[in-house]
C-alpha positions in Angstrom: 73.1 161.7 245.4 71.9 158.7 243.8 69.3 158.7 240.8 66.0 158.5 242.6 67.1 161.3 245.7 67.9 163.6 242.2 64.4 163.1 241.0 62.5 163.4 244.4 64.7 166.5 245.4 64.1 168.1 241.7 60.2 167.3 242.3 60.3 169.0 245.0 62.4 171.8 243.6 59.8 172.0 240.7 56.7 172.0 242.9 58.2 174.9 245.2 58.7 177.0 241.7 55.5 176.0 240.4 53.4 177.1 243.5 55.4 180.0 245.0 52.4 181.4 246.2 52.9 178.4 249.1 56.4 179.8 250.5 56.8 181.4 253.3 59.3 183.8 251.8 58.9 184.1 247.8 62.4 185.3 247.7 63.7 181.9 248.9 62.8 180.9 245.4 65.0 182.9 243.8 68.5 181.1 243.9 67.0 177.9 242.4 67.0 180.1 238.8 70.5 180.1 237.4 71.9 183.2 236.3 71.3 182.2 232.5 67.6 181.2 233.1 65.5 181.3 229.9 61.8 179.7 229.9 59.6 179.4 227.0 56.4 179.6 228.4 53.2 178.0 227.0 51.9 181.0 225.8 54.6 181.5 223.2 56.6 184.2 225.6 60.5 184.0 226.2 61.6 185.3 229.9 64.5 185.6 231.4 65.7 185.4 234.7 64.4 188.8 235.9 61.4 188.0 233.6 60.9 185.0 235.3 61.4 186.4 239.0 58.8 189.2 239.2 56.2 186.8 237.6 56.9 184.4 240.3 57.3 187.2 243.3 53.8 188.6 241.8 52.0 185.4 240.8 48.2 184.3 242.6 47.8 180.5 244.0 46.8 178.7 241.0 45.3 175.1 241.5 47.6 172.6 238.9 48.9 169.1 239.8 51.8 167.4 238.6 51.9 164.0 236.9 54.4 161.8 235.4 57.8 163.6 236.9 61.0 161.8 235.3 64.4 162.8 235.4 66.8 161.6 233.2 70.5 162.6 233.9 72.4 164.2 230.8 76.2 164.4 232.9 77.1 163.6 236.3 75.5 167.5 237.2 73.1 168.1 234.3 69.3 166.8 234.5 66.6 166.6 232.5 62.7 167.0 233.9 59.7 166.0 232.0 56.2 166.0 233.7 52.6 167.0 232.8 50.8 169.9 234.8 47.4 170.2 234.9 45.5 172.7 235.8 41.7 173.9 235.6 42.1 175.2 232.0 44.1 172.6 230.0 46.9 170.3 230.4 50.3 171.1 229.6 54.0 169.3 228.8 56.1 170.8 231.1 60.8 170.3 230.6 63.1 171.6 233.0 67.1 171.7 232.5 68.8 171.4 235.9 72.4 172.2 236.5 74.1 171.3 240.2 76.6 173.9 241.0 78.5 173.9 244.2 76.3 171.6 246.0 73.1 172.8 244.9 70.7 172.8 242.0 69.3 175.3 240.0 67.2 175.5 237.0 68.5 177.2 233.7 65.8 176.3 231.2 61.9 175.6 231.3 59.8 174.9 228.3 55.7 174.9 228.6 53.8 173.4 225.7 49.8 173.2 225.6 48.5 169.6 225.4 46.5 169.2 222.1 
């Protein structure tokens, strides 16, 4: 995959995990978390994986855009992705880590941080 088909599949891969309330099948979402998942949320909580999972699986629509989507590439399998999501309450800075293993890519850190 070249550069830009990284960052407009990992947009994609973002937006599906950031409105799971829009799949078909929630569980679908479920493989794109590596095994070693971690996010620190906005709010100041650490999840894990599991953590992680049953919010999603249990989580209302929520209306939030995403702005500003880059991807930097840290190794020939390893991405970085920055954005902003903004929603009806504030605006946040949103990072993702992305790891491709055997053919497909999974996310195995998230950080949220409130906009000041």
């Amino acid at each position: 995959m070249q550069a830009a088909q990284i960052q407009d599949h990992l947009y994609t891969l973002e937006e599906r995990l950031f409105h799971p309330d829009r799949e078909a099948n929630r569980a679908d979402l479920i493989p794109l978390l590596a095994d070693e998942f971690q996010e620190f949320c906005s709010s100041g909580r650490i999840m894990n994986r599991q953590q992680a999972i049953d919010a999603m699986l249990n989580s209302s629509a929520r209306t939030a855009t995403l702005s500003y989507f880059y991807v930097s590439l840290l190794a020939p399998n390893v991405a970085l992705a920055t954005y902003h999501a903004t929603t009806l309450l504030h605006v946040s800075h949103r990072s993702s880590i992305w790891i491709e293993r055997d053919g497909r890519w999974q996310m195995l850190f998230h950080q949220g941080t409130i906009a000041s």
